[in-house]
Every structure is written in C-alpha cells, then in structure tokens.
Biotite code that builds the C-alpha atoms (Angstrom):
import biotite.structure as struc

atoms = struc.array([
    struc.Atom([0.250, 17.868, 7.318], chain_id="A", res_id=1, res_name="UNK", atom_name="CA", element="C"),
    struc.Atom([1.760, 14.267, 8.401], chain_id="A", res_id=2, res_name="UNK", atom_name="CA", element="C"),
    struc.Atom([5.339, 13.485, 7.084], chain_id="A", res_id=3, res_name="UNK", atom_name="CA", element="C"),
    struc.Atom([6.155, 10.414, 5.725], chain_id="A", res_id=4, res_name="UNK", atom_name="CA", element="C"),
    struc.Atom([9.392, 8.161, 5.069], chain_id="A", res_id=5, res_name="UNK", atom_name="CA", element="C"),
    struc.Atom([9.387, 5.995, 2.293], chain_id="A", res_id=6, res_name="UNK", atom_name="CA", element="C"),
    struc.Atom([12.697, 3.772, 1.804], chain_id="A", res_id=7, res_name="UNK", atom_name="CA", element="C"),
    struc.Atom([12.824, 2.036, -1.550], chain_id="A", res_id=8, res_name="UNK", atom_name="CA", element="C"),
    struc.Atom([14.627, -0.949, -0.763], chain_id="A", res_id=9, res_name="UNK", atom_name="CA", element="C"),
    struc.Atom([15.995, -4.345, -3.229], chain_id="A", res_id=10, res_name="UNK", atom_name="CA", element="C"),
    struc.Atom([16.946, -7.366, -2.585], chain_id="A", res_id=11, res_name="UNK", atom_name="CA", element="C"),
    struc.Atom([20.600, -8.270, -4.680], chain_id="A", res_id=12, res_name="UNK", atom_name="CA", element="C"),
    struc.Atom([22.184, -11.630, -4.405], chain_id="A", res_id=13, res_name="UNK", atom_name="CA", element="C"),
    struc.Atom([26.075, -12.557, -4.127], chain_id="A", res_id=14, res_name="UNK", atom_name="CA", element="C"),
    struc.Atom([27.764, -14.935, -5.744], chain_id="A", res_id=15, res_name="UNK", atom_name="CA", element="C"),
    struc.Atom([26.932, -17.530, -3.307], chain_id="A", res_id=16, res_name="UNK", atom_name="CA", element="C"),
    struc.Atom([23.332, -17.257, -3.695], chain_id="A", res_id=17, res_name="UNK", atom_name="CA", element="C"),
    struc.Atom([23.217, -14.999, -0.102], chain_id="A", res_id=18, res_name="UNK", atom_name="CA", element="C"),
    struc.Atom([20.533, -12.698, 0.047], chain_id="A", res_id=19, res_name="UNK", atom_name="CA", element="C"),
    struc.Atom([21.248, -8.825, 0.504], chain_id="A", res_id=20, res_name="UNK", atom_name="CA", element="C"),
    struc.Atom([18.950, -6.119, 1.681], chain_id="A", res_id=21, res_name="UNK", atom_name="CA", element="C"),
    struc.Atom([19.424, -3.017, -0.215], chain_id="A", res_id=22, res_name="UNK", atom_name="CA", element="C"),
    struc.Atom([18.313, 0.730, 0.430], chain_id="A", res_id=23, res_name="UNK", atom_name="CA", element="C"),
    struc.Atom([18.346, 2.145, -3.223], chain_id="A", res_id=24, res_name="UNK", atom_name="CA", element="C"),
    struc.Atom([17.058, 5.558, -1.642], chain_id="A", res_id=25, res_name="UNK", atom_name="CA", element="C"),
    struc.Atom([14.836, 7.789, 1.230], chain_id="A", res_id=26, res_name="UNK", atom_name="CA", element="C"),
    struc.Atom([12.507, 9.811, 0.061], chain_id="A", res_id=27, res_name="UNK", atom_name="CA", element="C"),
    struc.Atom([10.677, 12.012, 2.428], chain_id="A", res_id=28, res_name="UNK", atom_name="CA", element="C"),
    struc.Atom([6.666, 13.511, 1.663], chain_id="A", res_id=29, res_name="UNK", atom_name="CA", element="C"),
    struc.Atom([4.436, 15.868, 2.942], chain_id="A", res_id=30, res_name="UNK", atom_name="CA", element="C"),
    struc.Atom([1.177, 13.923, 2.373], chain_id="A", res_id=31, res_name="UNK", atom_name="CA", element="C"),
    struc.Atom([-2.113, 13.783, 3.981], chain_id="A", res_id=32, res_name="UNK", atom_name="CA", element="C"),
    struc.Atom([-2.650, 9.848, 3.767], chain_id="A", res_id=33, res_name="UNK", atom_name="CA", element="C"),
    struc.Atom([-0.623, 6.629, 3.005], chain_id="A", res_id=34, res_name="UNK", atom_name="CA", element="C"),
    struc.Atom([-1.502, 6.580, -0.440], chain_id="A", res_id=35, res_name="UNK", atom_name="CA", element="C"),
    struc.Atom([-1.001, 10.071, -1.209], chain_id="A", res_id=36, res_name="UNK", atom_name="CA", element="C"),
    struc.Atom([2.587, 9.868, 0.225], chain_id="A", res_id=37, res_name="UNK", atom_name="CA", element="C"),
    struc.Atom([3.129, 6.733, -1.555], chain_id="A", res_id=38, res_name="UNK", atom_name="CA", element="C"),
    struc.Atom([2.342, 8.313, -5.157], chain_id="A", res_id=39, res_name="UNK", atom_name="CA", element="C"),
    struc.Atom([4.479, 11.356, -4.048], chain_id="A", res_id=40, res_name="UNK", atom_name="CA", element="C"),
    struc.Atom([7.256, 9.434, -3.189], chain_id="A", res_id=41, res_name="UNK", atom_name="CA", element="C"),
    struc.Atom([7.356, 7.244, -6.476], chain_id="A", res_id=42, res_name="UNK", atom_name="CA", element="C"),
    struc.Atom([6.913, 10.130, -8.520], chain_id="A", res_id=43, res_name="UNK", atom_name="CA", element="C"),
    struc.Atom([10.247, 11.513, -6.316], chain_id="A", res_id=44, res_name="UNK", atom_name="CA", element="C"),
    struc.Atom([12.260, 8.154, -6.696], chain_id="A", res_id=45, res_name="UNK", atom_name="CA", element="C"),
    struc.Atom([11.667, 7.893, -10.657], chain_id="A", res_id=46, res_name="UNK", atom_name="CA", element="C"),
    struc.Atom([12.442, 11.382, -11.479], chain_id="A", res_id=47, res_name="UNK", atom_name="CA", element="C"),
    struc.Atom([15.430, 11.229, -9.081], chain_id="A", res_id=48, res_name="UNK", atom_name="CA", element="C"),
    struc.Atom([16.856, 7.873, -10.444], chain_id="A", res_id=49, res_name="UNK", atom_name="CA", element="C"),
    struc.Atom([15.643, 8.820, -14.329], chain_id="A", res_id=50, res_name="UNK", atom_name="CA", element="C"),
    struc.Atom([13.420, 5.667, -14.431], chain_id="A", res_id=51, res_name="UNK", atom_name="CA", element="C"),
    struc.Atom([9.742, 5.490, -15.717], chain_id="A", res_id=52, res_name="UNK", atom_name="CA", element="C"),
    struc.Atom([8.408, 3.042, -13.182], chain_id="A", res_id=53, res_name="UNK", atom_name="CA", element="C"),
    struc.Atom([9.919, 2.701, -9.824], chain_id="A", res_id=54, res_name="UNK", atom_name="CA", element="C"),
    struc.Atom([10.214, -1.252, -9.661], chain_id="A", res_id=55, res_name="UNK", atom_name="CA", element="C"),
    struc.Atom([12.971, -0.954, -12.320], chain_id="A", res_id=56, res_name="UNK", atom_name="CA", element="C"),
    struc.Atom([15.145, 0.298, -9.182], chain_id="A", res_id=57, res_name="UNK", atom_name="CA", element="C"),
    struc.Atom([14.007, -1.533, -6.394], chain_id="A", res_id=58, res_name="UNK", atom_name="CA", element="C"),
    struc.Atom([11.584, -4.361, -5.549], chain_id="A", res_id=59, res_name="UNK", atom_name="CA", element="C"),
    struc.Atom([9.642, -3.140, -2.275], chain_id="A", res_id=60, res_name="UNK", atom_name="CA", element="C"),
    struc.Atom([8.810, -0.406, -0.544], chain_id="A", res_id=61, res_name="UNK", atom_name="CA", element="C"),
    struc.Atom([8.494, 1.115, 3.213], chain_id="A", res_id=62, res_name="UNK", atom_name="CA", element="C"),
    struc.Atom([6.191, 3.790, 4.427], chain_id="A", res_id=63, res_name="UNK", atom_name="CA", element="C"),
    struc.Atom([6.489, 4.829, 7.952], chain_id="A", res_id=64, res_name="UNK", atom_name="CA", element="C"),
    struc.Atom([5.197, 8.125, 9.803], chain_id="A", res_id=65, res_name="UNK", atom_name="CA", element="C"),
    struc.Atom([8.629, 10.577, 9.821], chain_id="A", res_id=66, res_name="UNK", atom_name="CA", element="C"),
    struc.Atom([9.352, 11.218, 13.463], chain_id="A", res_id=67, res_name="UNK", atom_name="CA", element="C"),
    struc.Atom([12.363, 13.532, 12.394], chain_id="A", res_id=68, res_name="UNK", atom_name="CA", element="C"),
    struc.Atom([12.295, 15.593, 9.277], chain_id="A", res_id=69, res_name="UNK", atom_name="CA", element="C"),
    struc.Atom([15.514, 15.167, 6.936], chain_id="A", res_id=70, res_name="UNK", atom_name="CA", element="C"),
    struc.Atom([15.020, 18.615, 6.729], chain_id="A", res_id=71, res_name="UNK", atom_name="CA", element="C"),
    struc.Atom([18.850, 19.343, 8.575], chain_id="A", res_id=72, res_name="UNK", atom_name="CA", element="C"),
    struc.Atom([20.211, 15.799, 7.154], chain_id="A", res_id=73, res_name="UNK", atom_name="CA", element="C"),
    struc.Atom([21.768, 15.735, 3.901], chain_id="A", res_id=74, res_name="UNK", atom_name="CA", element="C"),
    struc.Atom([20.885, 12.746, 1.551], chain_id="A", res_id=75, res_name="UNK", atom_name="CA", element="C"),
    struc.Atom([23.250, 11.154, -0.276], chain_id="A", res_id=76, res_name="UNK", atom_name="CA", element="C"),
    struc.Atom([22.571, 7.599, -2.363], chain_id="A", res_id=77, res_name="UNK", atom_name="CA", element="C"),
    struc.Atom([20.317, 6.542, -0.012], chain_id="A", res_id=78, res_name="UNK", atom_name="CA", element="C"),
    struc.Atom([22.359, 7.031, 2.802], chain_id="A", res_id=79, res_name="UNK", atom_name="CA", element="C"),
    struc.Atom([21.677, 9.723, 5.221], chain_id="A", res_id=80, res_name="UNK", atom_name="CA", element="C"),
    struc.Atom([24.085, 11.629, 7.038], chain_id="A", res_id=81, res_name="UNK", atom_name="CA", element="C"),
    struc.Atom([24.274, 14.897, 9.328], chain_id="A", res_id=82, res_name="UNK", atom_name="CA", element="C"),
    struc.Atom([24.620, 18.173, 7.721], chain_id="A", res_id=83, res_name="UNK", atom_name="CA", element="C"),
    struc.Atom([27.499, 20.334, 8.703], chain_id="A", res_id=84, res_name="UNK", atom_name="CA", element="C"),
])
C-alpha cells in the first residue's frame, strides 16, 4: 500500500505585515488513494493537536507520495530529525 506525506502548513504574519510559512506538523499514512490518506491524516493531526477540525491549526495542506518512510526519523513539532 502507497505511503503518503501530508504537511499541515499556516501562514502567520509578523509585526510588519511579512508573510511566514509555517509547518504546524508531518503526518505520515498508509492509504490506498489521495483521499483516503487525506482523511487519515486529518483524523491524525486533530487527535494529535486535541482540535475538532483541522483548519483550527493550520490553513492548507500538502499531500505528496512518501519516498522515505519516517519510520527511522523521530518527529518532533513538526520538525523531523534522525533517530539515534
């Protein structure tokens, strides 16, 4: 079965009115379509961030096929980085 990324991202502005890109979070799916991994991965992000509906956290949305499982990365805030 295809693996799928899905970054929750948000766009925050600065005091200046400057645009910021956020990640709010990576969420990684076993799904067999798009739209399947896209419901599993909301479902993910809103019981991972305690939130009933996933745009409360973030404002847009990336699926991509995985070409690496997360599987040996550990996933912190969003932010991935290499397990020990």
């Amino acid at each position: 079965m295809p693996r799928f990324r899905v970054t929750f991202r948000k766009t925050v502005y600065d005091a200046t009115g400057h645009a910021h890109d956020i990640c709010q979070r990576i969420v990684e799916v076993e799904a067999g379509d798009c739209g399947s991994a896209r419901d599993a991965a909301i479902a993910c992000f809103c019981d991972r961030e305690r939130i009933t509906h996933w745009l409360n956290h973030a404002d847009r949305m990336e699926i991509a096929l995985a070409e690496q499982s997360l599987a040996d990365r550990a996933v912190v805030d969003g932010r991935t980085r290499r397990a020990a």
